[in-house]
TILUM-54717 format. One record per atom (N, C-alpha, C): residue number from 1; residue in one letter; atom name; x, z, y. Coordinates in pm, whole numbers, plus 50000, padded with zeros to 5 digits. Layout:
// TILUM-54717
tilo n=NUM res=a atom=CA c1=X c3=Z c2=Y
...
***
This chain:
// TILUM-54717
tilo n=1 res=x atom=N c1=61034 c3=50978 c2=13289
tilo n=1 res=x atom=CA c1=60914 c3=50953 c2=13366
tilo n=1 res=x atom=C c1=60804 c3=51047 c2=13316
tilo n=2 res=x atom=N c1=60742 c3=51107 c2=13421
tilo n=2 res=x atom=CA c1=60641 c3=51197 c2=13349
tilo n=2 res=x atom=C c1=60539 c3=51133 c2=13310
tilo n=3 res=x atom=N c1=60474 c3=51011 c2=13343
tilo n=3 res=x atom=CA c1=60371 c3=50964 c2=13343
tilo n=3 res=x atom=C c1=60380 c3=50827 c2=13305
tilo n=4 res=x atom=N c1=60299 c3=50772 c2=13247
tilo n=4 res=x atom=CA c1=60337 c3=50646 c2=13212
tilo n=4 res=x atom=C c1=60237 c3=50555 c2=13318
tilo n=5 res=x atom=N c1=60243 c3=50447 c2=13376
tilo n=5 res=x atom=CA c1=60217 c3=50432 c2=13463
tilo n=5 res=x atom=C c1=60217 c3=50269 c2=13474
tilo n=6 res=x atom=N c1=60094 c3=50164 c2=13462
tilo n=6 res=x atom=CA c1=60138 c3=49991 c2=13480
tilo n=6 res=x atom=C c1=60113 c3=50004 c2=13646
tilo n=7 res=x atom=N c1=60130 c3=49878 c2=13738
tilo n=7 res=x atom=CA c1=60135 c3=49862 c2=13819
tilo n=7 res=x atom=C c1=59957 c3=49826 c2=13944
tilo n=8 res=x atom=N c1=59870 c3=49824 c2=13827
tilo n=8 res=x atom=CA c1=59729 c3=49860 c2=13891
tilo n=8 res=x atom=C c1=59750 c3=50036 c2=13900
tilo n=9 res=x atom=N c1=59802 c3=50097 c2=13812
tilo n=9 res=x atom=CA c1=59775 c3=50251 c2=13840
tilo n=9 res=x atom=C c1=59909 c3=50285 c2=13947
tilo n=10 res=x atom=N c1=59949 c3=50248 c2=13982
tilo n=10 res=x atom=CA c1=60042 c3=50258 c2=14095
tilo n=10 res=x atom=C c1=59972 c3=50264 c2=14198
tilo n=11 res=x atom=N c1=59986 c3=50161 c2=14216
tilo n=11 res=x atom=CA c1=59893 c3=50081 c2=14334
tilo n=11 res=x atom=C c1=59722 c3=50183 c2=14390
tilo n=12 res=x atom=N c1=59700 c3=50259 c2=14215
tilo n=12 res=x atom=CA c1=59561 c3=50331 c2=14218
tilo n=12 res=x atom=C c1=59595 c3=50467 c2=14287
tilo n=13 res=x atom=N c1=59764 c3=50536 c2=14289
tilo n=13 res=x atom=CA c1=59783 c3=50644 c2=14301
tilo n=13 res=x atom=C c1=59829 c3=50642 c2=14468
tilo n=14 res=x atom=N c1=59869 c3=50526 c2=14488
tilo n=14 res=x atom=CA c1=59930 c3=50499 c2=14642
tilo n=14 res=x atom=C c1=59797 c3=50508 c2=14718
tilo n=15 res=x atom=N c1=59686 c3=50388 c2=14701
tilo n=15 res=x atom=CA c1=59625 c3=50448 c2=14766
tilo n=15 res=x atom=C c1=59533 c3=50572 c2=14808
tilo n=16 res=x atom=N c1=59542 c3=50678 c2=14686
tilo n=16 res=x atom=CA c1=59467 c3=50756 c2=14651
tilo n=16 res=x atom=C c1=59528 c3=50923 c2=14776
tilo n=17 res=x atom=N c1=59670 c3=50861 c2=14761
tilo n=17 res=x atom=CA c1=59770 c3=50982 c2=14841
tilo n=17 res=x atom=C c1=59728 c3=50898 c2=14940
tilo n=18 res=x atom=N c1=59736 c3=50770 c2=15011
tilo n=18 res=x atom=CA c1=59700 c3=50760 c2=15142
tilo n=18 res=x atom=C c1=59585 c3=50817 c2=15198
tilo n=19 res=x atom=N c1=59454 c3=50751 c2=15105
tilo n=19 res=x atom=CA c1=59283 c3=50853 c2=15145
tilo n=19 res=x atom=C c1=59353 c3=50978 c2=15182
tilo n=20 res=x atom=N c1=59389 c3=51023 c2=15149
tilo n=20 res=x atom=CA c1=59354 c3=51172 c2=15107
tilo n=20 res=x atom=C c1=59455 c3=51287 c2=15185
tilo n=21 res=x atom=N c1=59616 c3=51204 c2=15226
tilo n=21 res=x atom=CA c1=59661 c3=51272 c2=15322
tilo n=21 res=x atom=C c1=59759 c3=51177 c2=15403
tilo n=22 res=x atom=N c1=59704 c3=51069 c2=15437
tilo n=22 res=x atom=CA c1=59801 c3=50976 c2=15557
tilo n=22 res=x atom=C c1=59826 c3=51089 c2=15656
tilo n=23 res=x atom=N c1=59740 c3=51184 c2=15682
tilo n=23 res=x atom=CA c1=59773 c3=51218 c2=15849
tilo n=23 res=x atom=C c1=59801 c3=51348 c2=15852
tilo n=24 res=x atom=N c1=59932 c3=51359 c2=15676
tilo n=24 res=x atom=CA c1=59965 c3=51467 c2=15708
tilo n=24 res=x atom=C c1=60144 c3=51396 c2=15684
tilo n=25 res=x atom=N c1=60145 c3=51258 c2=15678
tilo n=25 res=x atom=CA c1=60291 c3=51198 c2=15638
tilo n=25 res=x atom=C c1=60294 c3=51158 c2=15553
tilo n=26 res=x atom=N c1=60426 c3=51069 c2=15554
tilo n=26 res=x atom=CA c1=60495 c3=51085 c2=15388
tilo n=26 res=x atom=C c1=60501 c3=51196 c2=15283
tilo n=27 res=x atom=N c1=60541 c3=51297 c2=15333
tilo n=27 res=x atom=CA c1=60552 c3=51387 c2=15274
tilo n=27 res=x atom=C c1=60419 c3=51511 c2=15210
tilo n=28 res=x atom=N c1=60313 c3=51491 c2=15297
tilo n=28 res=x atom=CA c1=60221 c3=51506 c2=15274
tilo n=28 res=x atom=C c1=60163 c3=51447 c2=15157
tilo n=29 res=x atom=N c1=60183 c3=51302 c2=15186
tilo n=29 res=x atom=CA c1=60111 c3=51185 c2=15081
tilo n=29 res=x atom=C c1=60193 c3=51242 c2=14899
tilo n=30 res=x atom=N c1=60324 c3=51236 c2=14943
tilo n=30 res=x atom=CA c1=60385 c3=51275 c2=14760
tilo n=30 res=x atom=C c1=60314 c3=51424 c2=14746
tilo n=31 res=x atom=N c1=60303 c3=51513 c2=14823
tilo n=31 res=x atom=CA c1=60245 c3=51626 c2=14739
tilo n=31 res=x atom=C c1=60111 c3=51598 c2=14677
tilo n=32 res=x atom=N c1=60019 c3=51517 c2=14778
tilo n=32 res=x atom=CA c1=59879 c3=51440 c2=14676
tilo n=32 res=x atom=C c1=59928 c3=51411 c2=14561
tilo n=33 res=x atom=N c1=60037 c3=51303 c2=14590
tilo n=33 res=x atom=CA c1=60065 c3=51287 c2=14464
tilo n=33 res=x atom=C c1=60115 c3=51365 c2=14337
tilo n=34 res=x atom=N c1=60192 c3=51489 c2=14383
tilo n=34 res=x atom=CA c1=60260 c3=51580 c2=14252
tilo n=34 res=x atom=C c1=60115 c3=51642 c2=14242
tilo n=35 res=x atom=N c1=60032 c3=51676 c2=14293
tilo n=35 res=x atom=CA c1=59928 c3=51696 c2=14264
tilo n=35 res=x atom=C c1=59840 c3=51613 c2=14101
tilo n=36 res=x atom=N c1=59799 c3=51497 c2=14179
tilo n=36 res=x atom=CA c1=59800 c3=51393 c2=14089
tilo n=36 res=x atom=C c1=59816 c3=51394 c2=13958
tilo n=37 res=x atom=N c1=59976 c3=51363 c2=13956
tilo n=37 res=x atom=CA c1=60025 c3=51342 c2=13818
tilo n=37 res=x atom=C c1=60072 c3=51528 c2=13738
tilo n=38 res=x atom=N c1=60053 c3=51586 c2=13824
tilo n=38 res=x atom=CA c1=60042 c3=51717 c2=13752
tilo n=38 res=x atom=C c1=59918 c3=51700 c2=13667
tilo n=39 res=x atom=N c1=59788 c3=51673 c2=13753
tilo n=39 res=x atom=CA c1=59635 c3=51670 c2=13663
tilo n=39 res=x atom=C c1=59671 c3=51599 c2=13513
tilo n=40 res=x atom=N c1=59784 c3=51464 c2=13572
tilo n=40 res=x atom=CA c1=59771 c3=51385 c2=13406
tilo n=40 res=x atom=C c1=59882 c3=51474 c2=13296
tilo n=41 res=x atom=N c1=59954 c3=51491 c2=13315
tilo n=41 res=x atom=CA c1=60033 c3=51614 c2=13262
tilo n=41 res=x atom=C c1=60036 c3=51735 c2=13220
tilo n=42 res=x atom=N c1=59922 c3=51804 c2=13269
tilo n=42 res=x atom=CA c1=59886 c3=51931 c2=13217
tilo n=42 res=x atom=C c1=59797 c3=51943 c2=13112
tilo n=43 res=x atom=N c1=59709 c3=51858 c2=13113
tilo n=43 res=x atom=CA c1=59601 c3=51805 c2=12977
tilo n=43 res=x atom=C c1=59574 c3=52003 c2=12989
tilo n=44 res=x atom=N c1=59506 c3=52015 c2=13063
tilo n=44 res=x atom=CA c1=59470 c3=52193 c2=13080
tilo n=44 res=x atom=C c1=59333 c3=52221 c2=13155
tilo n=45 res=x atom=N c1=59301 c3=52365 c2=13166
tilo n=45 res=x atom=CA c1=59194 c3=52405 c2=13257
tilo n=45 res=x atom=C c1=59087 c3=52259 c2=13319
tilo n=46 res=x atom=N c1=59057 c3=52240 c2=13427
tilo n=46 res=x atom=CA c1=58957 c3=52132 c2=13489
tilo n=46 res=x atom=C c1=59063 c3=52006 c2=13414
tilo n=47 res=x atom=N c1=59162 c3=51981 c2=13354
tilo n=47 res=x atom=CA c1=59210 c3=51799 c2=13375
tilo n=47 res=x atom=C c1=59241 c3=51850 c2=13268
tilo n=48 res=x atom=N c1=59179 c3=51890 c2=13151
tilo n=48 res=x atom=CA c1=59177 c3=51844 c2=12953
tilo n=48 res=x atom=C c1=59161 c3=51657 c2=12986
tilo n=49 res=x atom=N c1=59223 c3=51616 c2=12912
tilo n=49 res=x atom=CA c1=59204 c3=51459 c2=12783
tilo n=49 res=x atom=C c1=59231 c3=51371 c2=12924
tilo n=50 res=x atom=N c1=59278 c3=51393 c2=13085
tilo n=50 res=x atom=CA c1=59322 c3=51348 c2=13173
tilo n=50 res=x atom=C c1=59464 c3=51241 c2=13124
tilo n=51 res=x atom=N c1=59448 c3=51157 c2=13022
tilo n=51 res=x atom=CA c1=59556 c3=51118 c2=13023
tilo n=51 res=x atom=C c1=59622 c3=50953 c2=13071
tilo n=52 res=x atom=N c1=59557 c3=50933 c2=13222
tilo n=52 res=x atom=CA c1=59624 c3=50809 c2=13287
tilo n=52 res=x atom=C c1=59594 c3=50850 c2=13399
tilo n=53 res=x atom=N c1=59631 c3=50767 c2=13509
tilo n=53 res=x atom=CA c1=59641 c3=50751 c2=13661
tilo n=53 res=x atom=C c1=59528 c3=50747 c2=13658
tilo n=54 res=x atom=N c1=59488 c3=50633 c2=13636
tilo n=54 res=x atom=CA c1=59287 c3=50588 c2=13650
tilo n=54 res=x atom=C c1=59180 c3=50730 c2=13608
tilo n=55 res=x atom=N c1=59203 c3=50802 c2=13530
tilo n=55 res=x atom=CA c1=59140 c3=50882 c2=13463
tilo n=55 res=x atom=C c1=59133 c3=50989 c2=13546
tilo n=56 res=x atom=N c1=59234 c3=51000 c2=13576
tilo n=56 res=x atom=CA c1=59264 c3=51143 c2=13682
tilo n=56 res=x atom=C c1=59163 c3=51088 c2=13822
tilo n=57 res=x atom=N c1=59246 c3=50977 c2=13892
tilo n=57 res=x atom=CA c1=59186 c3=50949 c2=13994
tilo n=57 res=x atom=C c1=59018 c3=50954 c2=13996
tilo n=58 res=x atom=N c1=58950 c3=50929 c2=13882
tilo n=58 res=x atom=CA c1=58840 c3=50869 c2=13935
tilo n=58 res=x atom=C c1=58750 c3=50986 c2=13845
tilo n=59 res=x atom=N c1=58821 c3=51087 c2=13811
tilo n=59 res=x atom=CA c1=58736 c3=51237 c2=13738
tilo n=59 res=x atom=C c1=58649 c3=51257 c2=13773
tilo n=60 res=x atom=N c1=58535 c3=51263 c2=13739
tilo n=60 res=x atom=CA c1=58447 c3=51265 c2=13795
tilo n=60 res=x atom=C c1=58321 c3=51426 c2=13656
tilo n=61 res=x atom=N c1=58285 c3=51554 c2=13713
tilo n=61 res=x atom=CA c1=58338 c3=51579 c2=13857
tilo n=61 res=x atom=C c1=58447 c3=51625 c2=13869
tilo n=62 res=x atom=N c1=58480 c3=51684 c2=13961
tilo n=62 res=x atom=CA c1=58636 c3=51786 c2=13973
tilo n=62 res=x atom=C c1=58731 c3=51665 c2=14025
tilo n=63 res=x atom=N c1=58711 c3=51600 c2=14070
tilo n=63 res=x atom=CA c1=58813 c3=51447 c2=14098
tilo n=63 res=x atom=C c1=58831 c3=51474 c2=14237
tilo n=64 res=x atom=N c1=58868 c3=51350 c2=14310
tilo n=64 res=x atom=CA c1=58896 c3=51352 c2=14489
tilo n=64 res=x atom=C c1=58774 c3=51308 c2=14579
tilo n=65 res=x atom=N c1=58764 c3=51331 c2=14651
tilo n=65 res=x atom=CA c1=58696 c3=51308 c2=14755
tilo n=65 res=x atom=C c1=58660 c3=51175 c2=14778
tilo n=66 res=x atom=N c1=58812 c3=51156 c2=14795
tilo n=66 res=x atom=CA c1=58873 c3=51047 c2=14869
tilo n=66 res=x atom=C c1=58833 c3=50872 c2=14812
tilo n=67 res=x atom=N c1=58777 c3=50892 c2=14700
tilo n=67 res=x atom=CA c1=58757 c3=50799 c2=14603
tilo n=67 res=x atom=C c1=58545 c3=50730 c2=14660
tilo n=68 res=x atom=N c1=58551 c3=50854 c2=14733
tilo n=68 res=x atom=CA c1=58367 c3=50828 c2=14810
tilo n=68 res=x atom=C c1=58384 c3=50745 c2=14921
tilo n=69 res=x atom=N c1=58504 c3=50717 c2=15006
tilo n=69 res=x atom=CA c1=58512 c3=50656 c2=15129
tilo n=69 res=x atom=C c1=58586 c3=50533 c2=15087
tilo n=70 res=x atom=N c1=58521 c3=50409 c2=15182
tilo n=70 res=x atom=CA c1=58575 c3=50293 c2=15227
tilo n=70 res=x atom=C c1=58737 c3=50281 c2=15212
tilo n=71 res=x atom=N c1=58765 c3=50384 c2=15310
tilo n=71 res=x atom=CA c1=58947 c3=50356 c2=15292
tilo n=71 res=x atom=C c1=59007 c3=50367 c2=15148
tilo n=72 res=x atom=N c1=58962 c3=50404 c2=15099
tilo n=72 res=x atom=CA c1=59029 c3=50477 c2=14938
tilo n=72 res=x atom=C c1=59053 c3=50306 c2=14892
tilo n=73 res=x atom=N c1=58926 c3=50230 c2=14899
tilo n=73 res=x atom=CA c1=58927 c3=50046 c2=14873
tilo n=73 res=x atom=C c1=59052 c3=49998 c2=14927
tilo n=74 res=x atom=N c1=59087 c3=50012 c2=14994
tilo n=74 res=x atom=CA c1=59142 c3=49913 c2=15086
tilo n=74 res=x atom=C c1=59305 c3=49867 c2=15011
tilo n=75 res=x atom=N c1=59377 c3=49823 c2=15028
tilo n=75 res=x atom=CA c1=59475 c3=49756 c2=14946
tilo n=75 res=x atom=C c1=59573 c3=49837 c2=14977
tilo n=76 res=x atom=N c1=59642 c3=49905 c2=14902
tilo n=76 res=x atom=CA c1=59737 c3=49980 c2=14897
tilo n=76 res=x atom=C c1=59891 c3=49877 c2=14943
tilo n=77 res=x atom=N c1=59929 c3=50017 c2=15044
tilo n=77 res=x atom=CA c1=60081 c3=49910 c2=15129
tilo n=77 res=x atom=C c1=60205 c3=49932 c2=15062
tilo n=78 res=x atom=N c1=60318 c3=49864 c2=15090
tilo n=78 res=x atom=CA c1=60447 c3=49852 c2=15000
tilo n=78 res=x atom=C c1=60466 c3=49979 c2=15038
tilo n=79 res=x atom=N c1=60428 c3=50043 c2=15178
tilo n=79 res=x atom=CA c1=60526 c3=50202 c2=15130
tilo n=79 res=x atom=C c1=60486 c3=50304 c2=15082
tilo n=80 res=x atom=N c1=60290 c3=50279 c2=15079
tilo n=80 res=x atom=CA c1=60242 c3=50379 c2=14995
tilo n=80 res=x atom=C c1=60266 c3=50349 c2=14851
tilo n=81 res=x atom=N c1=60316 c3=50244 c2=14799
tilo n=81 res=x atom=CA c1=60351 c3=50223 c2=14697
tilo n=81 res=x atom=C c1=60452 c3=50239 c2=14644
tilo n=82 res=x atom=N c1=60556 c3=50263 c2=14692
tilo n=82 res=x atom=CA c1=60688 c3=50319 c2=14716
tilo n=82 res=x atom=C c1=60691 c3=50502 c2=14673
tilo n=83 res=x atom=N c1=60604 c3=50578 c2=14776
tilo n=83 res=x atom=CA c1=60582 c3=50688 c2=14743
tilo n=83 res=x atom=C c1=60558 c3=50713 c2=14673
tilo n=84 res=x atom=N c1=60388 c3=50655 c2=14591
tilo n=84 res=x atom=CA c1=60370 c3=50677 c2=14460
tilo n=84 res=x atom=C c1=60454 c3=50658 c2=14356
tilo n=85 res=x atom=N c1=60546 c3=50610 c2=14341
tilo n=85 res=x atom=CA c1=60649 c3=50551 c2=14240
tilo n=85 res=x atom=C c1=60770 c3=50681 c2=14211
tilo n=86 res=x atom=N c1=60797 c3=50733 c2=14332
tilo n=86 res=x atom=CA c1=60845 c3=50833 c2=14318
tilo n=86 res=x atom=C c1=60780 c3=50958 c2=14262
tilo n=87 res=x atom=N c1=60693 c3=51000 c2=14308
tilo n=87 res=x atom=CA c1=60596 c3=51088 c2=14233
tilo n=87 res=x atom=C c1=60577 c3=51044 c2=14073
tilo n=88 res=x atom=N c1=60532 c3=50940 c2=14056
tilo n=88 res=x atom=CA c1=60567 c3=50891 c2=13906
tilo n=88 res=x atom=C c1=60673 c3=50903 c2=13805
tilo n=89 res=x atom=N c1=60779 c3=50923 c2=13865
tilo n=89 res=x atom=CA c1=60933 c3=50883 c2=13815
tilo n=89 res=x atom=C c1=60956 c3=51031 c2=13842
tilo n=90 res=x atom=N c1=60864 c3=51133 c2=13891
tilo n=90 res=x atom=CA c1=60868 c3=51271 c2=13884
tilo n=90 res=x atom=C c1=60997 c3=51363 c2=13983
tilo n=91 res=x atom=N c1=60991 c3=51298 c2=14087
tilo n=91 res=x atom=CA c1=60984 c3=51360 c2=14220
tilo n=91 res=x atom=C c1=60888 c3=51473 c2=14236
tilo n=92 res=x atom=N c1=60946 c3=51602 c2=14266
tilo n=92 res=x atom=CA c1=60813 c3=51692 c2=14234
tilo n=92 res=x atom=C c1=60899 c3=51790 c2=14398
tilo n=93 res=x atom=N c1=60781 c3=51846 c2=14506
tilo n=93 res=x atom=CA c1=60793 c3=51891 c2=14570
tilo n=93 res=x atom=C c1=60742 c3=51991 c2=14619
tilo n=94 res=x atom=N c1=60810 c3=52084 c2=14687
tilo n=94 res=x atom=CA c1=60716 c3=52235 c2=14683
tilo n=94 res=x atom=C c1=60622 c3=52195 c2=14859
tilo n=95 res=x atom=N c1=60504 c3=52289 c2=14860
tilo n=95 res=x atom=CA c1=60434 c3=52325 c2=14780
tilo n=95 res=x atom=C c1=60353 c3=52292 c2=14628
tilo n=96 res=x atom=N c1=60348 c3=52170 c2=14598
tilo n=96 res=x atom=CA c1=60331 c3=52166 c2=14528
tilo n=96 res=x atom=C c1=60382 c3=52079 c2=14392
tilo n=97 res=x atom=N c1=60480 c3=52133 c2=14368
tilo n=97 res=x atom=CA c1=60575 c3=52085 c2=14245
tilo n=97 res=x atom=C c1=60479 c3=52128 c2=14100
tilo n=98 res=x atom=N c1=60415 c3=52236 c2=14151
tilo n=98 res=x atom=CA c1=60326 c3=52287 c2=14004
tilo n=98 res=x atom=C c1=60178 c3=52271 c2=14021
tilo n=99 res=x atom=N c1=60124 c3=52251 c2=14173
tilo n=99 res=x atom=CA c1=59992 c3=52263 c2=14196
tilo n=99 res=x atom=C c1=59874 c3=52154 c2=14114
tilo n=100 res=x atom=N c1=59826 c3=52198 c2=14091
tilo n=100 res=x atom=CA c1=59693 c3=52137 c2=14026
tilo n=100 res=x atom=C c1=59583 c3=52089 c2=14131
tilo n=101 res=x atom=N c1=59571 c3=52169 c2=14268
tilo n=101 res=x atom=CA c1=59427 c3=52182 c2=14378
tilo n=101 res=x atom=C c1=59530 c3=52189 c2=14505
tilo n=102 res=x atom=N c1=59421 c3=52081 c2=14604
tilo n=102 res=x atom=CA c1=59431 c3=52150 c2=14711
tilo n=102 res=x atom=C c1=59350 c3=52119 c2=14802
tilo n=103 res=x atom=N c1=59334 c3=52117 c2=14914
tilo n=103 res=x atom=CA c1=59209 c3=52146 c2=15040
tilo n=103 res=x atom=C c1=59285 c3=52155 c2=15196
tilo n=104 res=x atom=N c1=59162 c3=52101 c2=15200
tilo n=104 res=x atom=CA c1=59194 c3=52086 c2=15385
tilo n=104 res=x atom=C c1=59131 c3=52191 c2=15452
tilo n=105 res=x atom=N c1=59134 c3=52331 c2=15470
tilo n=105 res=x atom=CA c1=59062 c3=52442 c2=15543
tilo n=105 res=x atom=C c1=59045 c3=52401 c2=15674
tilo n=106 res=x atom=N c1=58934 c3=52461 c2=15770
tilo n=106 res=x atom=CA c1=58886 c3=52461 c2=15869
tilo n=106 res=x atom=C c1=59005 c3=52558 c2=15964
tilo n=107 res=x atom=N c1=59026 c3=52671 c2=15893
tilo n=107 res=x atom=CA c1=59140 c3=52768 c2=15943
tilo n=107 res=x atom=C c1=59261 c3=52805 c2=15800
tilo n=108 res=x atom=N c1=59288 c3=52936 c2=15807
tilo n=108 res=x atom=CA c1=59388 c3=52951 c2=15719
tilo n=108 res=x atom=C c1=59404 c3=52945 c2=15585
tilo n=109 res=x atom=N c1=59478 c3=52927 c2=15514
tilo n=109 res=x atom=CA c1=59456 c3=52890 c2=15354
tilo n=109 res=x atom=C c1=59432 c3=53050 c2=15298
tilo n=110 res=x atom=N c1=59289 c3=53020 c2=15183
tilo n=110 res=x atom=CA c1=59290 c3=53128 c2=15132
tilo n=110 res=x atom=C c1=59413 c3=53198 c2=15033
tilo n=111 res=x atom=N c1=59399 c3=53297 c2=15007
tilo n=111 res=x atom=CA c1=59538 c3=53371 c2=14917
tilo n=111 res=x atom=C c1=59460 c3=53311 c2=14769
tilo n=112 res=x atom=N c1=59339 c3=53286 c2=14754
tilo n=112 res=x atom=CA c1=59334 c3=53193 c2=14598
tilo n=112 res=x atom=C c1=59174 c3=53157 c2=14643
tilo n=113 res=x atom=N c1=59219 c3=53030 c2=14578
tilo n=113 res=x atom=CA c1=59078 c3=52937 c2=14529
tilo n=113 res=x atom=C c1=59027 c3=52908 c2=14430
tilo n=114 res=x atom=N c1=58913 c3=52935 c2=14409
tilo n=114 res=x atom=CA c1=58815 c3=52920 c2=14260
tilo n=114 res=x atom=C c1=58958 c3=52953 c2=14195
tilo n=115 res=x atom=N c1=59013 c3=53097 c2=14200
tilo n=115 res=x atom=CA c1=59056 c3=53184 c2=14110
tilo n=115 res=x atom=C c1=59203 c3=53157 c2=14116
tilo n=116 res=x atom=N c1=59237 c3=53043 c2=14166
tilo n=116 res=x atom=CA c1=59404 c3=53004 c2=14131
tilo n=116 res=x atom=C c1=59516 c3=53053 c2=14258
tilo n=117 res=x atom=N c1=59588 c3=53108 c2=14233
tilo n=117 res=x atom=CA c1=59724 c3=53130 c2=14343
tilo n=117 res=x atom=C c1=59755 c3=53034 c2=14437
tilo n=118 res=x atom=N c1=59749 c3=53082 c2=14544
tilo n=118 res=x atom=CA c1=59810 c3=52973 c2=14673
tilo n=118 res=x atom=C c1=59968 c3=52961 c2=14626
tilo n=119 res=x atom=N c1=59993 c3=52814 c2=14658
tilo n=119 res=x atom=CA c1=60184 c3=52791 c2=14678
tilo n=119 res=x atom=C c1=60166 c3=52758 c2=14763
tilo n=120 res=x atom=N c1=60150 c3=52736 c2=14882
tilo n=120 res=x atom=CA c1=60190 c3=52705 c2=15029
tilo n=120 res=x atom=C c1=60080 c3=52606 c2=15077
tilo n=121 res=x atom=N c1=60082 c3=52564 c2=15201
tilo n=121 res=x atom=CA c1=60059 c3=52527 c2=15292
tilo n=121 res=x atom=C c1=60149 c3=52434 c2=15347
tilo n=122 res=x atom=N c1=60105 c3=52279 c2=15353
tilo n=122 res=x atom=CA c1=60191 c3=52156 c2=15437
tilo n=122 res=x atom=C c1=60074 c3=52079 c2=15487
tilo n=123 res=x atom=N c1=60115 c3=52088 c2=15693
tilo n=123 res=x atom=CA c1=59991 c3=52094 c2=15735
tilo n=123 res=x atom=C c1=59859 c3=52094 c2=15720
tilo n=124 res=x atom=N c1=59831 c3=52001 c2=15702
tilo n=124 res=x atom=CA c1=59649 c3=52040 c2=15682
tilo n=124 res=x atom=C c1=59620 c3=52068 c2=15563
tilo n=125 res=x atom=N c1=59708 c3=52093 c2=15456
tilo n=125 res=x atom=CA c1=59659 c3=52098 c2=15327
tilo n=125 res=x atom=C c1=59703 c3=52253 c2=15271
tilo n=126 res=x atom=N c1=59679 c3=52286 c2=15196
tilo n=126 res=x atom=CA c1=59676 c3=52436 c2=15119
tilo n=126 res=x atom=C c1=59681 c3=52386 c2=14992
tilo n=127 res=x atom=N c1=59766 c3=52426 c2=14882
tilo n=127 res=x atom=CA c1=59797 c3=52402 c2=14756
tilo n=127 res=x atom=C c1=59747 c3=52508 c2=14679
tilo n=128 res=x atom=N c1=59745 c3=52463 c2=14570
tilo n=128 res=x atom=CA c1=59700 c3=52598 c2=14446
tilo n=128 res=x atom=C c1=59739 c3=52568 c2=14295
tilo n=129 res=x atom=N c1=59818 c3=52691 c2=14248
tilo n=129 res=x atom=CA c1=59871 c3=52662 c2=14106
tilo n=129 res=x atom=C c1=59776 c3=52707 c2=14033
tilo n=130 res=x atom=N c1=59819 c3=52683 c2=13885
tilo n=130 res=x atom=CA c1=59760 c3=52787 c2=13773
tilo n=130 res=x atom=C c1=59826 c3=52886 c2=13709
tilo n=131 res=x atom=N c1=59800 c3=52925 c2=13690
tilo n=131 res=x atom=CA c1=59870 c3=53081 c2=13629
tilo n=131 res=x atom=C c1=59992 c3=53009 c2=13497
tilo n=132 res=x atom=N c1=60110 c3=53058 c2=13499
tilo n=132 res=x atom=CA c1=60165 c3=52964 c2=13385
tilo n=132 res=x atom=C c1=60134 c3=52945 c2=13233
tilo n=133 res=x atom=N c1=60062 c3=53036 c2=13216
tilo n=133 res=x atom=CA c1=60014 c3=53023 c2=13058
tilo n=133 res=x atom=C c1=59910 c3=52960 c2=13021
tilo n=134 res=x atom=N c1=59862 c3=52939 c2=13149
tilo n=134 res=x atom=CA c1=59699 c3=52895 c2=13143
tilo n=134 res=x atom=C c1=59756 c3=52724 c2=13147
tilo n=135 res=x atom=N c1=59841 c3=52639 c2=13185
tilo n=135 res=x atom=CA c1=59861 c3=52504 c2=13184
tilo n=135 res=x atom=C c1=60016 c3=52526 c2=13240
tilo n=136 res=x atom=N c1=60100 c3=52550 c2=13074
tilo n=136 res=x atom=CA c1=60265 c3=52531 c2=13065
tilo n=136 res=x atom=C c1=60296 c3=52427 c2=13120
tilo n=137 res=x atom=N c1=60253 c3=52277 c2=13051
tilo n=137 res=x atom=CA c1=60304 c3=52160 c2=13070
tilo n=137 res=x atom=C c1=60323 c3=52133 c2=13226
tilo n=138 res=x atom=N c1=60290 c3=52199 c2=13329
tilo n=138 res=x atom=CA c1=60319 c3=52152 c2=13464
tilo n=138 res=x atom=C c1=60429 c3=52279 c2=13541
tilo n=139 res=x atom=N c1=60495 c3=52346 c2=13437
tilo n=139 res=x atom=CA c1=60593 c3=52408 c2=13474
tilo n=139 res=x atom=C c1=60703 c3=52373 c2=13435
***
């Protein structure tokens, strides 16, 4: 397991991939999540001493968005909870199996953001790694 994880921080990471990309899928939602638990794992660049679900989620600054809106509250469901669990248990998926960032562009994903390499694009979202030396632990 990459992450150690009780069942309030489950529950914290499910709904956190729902805010943040229900309406790009399931599959959408676990890359939030490898996102995620990359931040708690890399202990690197923006997510140093990041070391729980809660911590990551609620970073403040450099954290999510998603944590400012109403829905982010709302009670996390058995299958966003499901997803998150997998991401936990370290399910890791490209684009972002290594990504640290990502963003919802207006149009096309830039080739790098605040300095870091694009890994792809899954619909509305644009991913971004770190250089590997700069944060090993998420390679």
């Amino acid at each position: 397991m990459p992450v150690r994880a009780n069942s309030d921080e489950v529950k914290l990471l499910a709904r956190l991939m729902r805010a943040e990309a229900e309406e790009d899928g399931e599959m959408g939602m676990l890359l939030v999540g490898n996102v995620g638990v990359n931040r708690v794992m890399g202990d690197c660049l923006d997510f140093e001493d990041l070391r729980s679900i809660r911590a990551m989620v609620f970073q403040s600054p450099g954290g999510f968005e998603a944590v400012q809106r109403p829905y982010f509250y709302q009670a996390a469901r058995d299958r966003d909870i499901r997803l998150a669990r997998r991401v936990i248990r370290g399910e890791r998926y490209d684009p972002a199996s290594h990504a640290l960032w990502f963003f919802k562009p207006v149009g096309p994903c830039p080739p790098r953001w605040f300095n870091q390499p694009h890994s792809g694009r899954y619909k509305s979202h644009c991913f971004y790694i770190p250089v590997p030396a700069s944060c090993p632990d998420v390679y």
